[in-house]
C-alpha positions in Angstrom: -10.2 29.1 -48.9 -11.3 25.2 -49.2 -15.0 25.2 -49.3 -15.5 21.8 -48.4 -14.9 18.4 -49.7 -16.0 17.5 -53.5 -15.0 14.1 -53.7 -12.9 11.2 -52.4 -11.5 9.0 -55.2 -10.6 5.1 -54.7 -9.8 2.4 -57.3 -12.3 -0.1 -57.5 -12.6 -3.8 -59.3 -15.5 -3.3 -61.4 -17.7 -0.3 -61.7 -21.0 -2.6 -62.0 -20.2 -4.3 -58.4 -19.5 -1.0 -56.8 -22.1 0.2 -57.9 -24.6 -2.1 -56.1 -23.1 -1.8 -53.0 -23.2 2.2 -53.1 -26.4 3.2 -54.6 -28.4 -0.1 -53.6 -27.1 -0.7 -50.7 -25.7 2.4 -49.0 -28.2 4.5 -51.0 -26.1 7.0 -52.7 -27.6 8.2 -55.9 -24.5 7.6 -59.2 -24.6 11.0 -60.2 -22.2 11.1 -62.7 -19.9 8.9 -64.6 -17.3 9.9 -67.3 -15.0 7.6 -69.8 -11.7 8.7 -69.9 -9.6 7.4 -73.1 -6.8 9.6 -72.5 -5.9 12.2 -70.0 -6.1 16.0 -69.9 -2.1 16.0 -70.7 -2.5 13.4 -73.4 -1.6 10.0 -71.6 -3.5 7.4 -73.1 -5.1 5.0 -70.8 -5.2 1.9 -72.7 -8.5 -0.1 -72.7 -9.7 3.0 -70.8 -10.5 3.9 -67.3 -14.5 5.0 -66.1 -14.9 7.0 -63.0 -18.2 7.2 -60.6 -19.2 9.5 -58.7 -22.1 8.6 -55.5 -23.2 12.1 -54.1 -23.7 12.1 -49.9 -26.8 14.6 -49.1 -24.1 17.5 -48.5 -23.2 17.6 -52.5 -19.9 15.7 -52.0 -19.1 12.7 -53.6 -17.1 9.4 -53.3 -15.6 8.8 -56.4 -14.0 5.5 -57.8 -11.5 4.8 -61.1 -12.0 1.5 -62.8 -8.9 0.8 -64.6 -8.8 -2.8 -66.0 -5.2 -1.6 -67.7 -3.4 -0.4 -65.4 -2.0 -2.5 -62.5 -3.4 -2.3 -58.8 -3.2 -4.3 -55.3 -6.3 -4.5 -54.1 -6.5 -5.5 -50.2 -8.7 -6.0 -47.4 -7.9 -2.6 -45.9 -7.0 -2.4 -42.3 -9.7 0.3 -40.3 -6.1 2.2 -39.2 -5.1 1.7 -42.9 -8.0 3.8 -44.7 -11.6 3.5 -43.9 -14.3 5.8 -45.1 -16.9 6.9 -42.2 -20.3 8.5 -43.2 -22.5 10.2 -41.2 -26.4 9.2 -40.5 -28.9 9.7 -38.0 -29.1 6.9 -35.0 -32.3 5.6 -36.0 -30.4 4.9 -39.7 -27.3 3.4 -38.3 -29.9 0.7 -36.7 -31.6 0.3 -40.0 -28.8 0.0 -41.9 -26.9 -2.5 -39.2 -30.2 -4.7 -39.7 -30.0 -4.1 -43.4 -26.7 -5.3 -43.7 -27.5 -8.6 -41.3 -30.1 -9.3 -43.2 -28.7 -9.3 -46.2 -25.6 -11.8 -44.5 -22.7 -9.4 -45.0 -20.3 -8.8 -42.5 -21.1 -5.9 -39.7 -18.8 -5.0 -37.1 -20.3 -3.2 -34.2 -22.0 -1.2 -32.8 -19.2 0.4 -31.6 -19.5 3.3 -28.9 -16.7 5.5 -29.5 -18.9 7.8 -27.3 -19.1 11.1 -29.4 -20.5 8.7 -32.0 -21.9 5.3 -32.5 -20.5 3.1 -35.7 -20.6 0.1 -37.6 -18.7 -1.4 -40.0 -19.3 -3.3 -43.7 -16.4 -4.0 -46.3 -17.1 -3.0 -50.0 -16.5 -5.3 -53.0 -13.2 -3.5 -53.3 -11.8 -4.4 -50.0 -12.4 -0.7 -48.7 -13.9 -0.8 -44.5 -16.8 1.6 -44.6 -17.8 2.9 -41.4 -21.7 4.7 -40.9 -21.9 7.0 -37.7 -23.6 8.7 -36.0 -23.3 11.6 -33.5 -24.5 10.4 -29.7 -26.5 14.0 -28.8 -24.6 16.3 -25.9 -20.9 15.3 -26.8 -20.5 17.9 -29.5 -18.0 19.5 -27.9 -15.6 16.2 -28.3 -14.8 17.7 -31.6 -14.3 21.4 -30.6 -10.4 22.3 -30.7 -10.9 24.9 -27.7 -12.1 22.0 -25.2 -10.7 19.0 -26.6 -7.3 19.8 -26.3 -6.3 18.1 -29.3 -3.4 20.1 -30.0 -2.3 19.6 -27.0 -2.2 15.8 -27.3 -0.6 15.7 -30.4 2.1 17.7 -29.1 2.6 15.0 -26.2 1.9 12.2 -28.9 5.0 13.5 -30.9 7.0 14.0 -27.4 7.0 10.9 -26.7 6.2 8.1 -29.2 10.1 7.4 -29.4 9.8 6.4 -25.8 6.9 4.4 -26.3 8.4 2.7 -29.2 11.9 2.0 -28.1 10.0 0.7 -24.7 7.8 -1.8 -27.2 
């Protein structure tokens, strides 16, 4: 049975610069960081790659390879592309919104998604990180048995040949 989520790994440019942005920034504490030279089944991995993990309150991390040998496009992700969302309270998502202006980087939002309030930042790696946080009294928005999510998944996969042939 899967317990929970341990960490998320991405790519990033350089380990210094990622760094900033997630532990000064964001405020997740680098709990652990490892050298790899060559890998478990003996690949070598040239100049070597180091890997970072930033620990979230719940004991998960968000984890990021830099590998300055081996080849990689890094792009202004698209929010439908990949974007990492991370929960906080309300009154944080307004600190860190007026953090983040402050400090002139870019913020989308606040967006009202209306189970939960977000905005936006980029990291140095091109990555859309999303903070959020839960509006109280919609908790049910996420509950399978009154959402009907199934449901509209099913109707999605009905009829999106329609809706693209239509397009």
């Amino acid at each position: 049975m899967i317990k929970g989520l341990h960490h998320n790994a991405y790519r990033c440019r350089d380990s210094e610069e990622t760094r900033k942005f997630y532990e000064e920034f964001l405020g997740l504490p680098l709990v652990h960081t490892l050298r790899i030279d060559e890998t478990k089944t003996g690949r070598k991995t040239g100049p070597g790659v180091l890997h970072t993990f930033y620990q979230l309150d719940d004991g998960s991390c968000l984890a990021f390879f830099e590998a300055p040998g081996m080849p990689f496009a890094f792009k202004e992700q698209h929010d439908f592309d990949l974007h990492i969302a991370l929960e906080v309270s309300p009154e944080h998502l307004d600190q860190m919104f007026a953090k983040g202006k402050k400090e002139g980087r870019e913020v989308r939002g606040v967006s009202d998604h209306h189970f939960i309030r977000s905005i936006y930042f980029r990291d140095p790696n091109g990555y859309v990180i999303e903070l959020t946080a839960k509006v109280p009294g919609r908790e049910s928005t996420m509950d399978p048995t009154k959402n009907r999510a199934r449901d509209m998944l099913n109707d999605w996969q009905d009829n999106k040949s329609k809706t693209a042939k239509a397009a």
